[in-house]
NUTIKE-188415 format. One record per atom (N, C-alpha, C): x, y, z. Coordinates in steps of 0.02 Angstrom, whole numbers, padded with zeros to 5 digits, always signed. Example, Ala and Ser with C-alpha at 12.3 -4.5 7.8 and 13.67 -1.06 7.14 Angstrom:
// NUTIKE-188415
+00660-00284+00390/+00615-00225+00390/+00660-00165+00390/+00642-00112+00354/+00684-00053+00357/+00645+00002+00394/
//
This chain:
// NUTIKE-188415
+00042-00060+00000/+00000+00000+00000/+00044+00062+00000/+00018+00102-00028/+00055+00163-00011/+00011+00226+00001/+00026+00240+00055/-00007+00298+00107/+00034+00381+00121/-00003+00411+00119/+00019+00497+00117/-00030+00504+00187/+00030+00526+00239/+00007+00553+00302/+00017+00647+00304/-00034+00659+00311/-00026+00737+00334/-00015+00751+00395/+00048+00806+00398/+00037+00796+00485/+00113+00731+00494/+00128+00751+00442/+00183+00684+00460/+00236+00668+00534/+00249+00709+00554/+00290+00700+00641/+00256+00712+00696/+00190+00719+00684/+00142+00691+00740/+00175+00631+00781/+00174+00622+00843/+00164+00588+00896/+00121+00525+00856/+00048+00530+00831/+00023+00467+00810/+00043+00438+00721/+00064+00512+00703/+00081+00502+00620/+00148+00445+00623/+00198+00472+00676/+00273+00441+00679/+00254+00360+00700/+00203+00368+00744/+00191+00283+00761/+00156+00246+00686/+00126+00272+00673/+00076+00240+00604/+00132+00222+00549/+00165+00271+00535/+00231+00257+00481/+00266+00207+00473/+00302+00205+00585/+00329+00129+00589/+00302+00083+00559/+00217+00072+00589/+00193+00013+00578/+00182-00002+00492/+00166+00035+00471/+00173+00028+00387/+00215+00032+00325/+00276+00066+00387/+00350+00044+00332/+00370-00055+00363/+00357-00039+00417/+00384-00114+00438/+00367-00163+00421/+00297-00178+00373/+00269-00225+00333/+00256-00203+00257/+00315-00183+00233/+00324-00146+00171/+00274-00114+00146/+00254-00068+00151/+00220-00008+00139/+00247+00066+00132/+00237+00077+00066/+00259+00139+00046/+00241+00198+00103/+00262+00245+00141/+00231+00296+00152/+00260+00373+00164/+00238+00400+00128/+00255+00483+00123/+00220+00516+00158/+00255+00573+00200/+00236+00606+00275/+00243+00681+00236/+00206+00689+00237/+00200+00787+00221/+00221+00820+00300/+00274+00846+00297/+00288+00888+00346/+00314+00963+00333/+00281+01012+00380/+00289+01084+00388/+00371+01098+00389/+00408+01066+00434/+00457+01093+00452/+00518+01043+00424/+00586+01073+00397/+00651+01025+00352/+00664+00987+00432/+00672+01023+00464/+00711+00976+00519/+00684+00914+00543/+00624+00917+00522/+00565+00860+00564/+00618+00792+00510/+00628+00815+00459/+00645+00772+00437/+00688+00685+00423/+00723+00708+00475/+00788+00637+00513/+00719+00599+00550/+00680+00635+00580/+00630+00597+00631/+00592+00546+00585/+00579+00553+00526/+00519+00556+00482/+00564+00492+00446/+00627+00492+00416/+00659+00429+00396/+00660+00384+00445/+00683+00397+00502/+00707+00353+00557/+00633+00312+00567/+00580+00346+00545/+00534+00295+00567/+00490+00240+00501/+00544+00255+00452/+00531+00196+00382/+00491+00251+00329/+00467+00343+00354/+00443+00348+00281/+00478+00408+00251/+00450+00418+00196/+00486+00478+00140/+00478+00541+00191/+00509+00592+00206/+00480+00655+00221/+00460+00675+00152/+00435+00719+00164/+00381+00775+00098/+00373+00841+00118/+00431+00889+00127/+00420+00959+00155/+00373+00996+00100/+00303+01014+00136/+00228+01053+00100/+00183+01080+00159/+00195+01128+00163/+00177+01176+00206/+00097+01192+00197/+00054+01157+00220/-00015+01128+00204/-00052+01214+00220/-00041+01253+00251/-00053+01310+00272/-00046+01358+00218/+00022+01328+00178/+00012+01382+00132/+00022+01356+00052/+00023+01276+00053/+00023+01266-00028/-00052+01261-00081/-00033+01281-00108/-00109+01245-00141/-00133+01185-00171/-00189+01182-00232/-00210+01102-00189/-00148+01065-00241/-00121+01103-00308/-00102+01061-00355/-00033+01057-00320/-00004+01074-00315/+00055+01049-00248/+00042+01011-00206/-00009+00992-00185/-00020+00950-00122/-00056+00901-00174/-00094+00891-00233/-00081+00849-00279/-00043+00829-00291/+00026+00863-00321/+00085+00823-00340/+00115+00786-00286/+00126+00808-00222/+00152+00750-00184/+00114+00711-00168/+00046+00700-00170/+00022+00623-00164/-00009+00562-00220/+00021+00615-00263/+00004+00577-00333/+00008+00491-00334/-00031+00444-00338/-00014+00382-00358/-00029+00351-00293/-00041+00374-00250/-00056+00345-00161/-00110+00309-00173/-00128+00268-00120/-00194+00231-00102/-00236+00255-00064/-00213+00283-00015/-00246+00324+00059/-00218+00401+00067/-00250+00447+00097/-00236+00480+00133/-00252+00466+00217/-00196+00491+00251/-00227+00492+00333/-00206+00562+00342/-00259+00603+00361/-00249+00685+00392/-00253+00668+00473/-00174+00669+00493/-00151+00677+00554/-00118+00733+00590/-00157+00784+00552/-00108+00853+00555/-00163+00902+00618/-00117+00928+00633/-00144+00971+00699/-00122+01034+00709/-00135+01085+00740/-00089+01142+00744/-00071+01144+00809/-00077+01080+00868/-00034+01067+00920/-00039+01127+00982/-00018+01090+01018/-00032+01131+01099/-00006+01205+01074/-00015+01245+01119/+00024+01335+01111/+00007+01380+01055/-00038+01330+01000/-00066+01367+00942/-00112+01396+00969/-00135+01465+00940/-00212+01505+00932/-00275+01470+00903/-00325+01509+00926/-00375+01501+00901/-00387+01498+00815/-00326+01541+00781/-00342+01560+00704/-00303+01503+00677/-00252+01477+00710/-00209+01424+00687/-00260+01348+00694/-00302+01344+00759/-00342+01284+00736/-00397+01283+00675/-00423+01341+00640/-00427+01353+00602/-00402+01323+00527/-00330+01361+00502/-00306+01348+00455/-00279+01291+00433/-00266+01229+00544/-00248+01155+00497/-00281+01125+00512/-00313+01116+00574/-00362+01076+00592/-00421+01075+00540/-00439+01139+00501/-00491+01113+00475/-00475+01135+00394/-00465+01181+00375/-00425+01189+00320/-00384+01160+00284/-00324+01129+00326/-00285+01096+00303/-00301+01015+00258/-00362+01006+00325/-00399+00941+00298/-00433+00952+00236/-00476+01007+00231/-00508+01020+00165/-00448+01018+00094/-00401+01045+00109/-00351+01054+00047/-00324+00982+00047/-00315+00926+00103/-00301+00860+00092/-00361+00821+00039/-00406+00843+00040/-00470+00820+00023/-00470+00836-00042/-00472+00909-00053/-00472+00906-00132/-00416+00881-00141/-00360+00894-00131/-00302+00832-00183/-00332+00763-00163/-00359+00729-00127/-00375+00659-00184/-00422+00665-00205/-00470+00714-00216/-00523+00712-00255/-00470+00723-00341/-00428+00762-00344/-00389+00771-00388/-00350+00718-00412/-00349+00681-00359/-00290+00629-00392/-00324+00559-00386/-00370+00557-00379/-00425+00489-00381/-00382+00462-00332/-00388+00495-00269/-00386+00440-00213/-00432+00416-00185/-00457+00361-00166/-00514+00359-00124/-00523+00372-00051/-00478+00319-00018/-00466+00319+00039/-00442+00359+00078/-00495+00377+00143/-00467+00448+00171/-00486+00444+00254/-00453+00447+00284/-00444+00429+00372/-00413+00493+00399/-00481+00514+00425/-00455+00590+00464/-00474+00577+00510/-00419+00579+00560/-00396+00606+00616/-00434+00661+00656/-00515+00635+00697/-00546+00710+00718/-00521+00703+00793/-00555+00709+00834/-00578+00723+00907/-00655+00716+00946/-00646+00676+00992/-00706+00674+01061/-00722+00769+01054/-00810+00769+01039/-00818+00817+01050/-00844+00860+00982/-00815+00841+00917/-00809+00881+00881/-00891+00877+00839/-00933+00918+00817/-01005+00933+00800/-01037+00933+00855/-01001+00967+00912/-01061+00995+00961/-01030+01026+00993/-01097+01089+01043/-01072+01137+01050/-01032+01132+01092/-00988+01158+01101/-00920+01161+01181/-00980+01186+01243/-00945+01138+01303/-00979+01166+01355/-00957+01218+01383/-01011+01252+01414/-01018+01325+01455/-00952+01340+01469/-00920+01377+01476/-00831+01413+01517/-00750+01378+01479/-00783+01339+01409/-00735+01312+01378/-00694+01340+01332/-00608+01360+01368/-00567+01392+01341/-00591+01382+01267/-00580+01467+01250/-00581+01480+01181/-00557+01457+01138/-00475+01431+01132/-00429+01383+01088/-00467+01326+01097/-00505+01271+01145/-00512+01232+01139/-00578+01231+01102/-00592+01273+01108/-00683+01261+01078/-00676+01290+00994/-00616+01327+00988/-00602+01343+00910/-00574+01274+00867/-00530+01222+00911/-00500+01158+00893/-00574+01118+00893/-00623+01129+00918/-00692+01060+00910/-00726+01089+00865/-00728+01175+00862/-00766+01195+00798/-00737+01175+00714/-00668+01189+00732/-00625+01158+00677/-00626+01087+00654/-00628+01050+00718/-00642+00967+00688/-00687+00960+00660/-00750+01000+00673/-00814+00988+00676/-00828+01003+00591/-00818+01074+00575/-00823+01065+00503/-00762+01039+00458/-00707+01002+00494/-00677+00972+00444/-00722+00915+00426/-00744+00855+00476/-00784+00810+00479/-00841+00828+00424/-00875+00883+00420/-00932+00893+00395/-00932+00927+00315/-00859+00932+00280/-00849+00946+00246/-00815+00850+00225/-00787+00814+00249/-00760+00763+00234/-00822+00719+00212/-00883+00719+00254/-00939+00673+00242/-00980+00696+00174/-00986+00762+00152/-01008+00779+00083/-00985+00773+00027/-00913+00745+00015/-00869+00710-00019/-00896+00640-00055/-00873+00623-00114/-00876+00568-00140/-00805+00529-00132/-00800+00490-00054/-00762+00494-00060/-00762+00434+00001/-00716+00370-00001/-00724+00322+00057/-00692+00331+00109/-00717+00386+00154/-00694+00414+00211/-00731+00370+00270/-00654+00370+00311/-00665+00364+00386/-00655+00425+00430/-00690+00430+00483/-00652+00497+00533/-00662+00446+00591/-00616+00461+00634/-00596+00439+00689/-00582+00476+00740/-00624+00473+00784/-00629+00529+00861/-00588+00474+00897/-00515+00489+00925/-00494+00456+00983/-00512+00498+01038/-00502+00462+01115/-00505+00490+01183/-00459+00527+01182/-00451+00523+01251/-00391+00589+01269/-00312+00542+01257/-00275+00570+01213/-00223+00520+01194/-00174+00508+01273/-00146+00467+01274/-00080+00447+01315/-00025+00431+01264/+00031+00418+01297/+00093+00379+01268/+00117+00311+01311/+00078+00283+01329/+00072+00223+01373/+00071+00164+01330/+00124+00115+01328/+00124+00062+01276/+00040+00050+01271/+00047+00018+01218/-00036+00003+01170/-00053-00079+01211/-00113-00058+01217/-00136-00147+01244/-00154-00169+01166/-00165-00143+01127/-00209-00190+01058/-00277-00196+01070/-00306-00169+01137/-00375-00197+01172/-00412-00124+01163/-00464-00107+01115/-00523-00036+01105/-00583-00051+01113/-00604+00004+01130/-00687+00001+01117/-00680+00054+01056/-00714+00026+01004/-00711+00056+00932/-00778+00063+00889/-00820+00102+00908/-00879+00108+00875/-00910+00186+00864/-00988+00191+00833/-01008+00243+00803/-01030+00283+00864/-01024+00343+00884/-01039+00395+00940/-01116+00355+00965/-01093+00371+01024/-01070+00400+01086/-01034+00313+01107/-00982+00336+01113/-00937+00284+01165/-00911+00289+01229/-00922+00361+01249/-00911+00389+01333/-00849+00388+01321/-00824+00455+01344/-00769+00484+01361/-00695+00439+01414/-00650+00430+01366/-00591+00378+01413/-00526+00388+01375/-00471+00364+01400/-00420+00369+01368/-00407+00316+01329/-00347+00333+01271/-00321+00283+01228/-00264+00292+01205/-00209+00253+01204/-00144+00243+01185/-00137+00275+01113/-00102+00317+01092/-00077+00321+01014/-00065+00286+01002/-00018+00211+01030/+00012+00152+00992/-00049+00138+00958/-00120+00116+01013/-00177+00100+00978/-00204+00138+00931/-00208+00189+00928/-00249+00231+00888/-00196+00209+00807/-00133+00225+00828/-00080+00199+00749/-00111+00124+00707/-00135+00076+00771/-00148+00020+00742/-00211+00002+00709/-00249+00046+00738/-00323+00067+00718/-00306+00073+00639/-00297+00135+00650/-00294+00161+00576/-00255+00088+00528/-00210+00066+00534/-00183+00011+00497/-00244-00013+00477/-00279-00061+00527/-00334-00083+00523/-00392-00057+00471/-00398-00011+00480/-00465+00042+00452/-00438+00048+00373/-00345+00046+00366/-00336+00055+00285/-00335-00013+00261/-00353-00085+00296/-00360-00126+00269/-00407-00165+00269/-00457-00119+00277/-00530-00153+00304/-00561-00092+00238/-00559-00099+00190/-00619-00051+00130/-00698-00049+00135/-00697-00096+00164/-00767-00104+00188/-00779-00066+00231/-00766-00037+00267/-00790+00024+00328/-00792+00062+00304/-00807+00091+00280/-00809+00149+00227/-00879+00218+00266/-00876+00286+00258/-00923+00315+00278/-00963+00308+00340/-00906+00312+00385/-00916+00299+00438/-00902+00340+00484/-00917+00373+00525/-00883+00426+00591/-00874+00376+00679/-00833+00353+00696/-00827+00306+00730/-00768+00333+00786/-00800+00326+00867/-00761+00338+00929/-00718+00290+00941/-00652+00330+00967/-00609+00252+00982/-00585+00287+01048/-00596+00218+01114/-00557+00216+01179/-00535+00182+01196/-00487+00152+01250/-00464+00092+01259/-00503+00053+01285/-00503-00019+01282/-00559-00058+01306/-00546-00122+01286/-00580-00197+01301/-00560-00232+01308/-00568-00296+01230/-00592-00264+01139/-00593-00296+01109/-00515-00304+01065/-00490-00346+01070/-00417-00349+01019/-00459-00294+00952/-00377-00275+00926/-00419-00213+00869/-00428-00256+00814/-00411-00316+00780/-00421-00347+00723/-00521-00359+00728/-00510-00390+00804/-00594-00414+00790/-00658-00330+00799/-00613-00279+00842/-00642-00237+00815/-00670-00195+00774/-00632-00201+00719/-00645-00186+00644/-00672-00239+00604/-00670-00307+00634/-00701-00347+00565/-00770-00322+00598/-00779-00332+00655/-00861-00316+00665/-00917-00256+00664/-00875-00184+00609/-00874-00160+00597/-00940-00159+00534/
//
């Protein structure tokens, strides 16, 4: 397979890469910054410096030209503003979107958040409620697409080795934490499961191995 991650030195992008260079799988990491770059080999994929903020879509066409998947794992990360969750959280996804609409990709696994298409509760920092408004119409711009999209709301992430063990289904799954290892393996899962297709689906940790969670999908 060969997969184009946006968002490529993400915390969950860098785990996903491992797992899909390590069972030969092509994968190219679009990253903002040259330096990210040593990180981005070391973990089996191409870097792709494309500054999703500011290229347009036929540039962000040309680097994913010929892919199978997109995964939008891109974020504008703790210490960003309100205008910055904006331009990647939800923008960025849209310009991922038209390039495979451009490049006949089908497959598309974005990366949302617990929370996102509803309203923030009462006294909820402003950055955070601009990051759920942002997921919210990335999600809602991804589902009007012709296009075999997954979105995936994880819990509140950890970095705590992965059990392999989720609760993985369509909202509401109640609020819990979940490993990035898991969430990396998810997604594996989800790009080799075509059949799930058009789906908006919560993931927390919990006690089904992830293979049988997705076949029962």
């Amino acid at each position: 397979m060969d997969v184009v991650i946006a968002g490529g030195h993400g915390k969950i992008a860098l785990r996903l890469a491992r797992l899909l260079a390590a069972r030969g799988d092509r994968v190219r990491s679009l990253i903002r910054n040259p330096d990210h770059a040593g990180d981005v080999r070391a973990a089996g994929a191409e870097p792709v410096v494309c500054d999703l903020e500011h290229a347009g879509v036929a540039e962000v066409a040309r680097r994913a030209d010929g892919a199978d998947a997109v995964v939008f794992a891109a974020g504008a990360g703790p210490g960003s503003g309100a205008a910055r969750k904006d331009t990647v959280d939800r923008a960025a996804s849209v310009l991922m979107a038209d390039a495979a609409e451009r490049t006949g990709i089908r497959r598309f696994v974005q990366i949302s958040s617990m929370g996102a298409g509803q309203p923030p509760r009462p006294g909820t920092d402003e950055v955070w409620a601009a990051y759920v408004k942002a997921k919210g119409e990335a999600e809602d711009d991804l589902r009007a697409r012709d296009l075999d999209w997954v979105i995936l709301r994880p819990g509140r992430l950890t970095d705590d080795p992965g059990t392999g063990r989720v609760t993985l289904a369509e909202p509401p799954v109640g609020r819990s934490d979940v490993t990035r290892d898991d969430v990396a393996a998810v997604i594996v899962a989800l790009l080799d499961a075509p059949s799930v297709s058009r789906r908006t689906l919560e993931l927390v940790g919990g006690d089904v191995p992830i293979a049988e969670a997705v076949a029962a999908l």
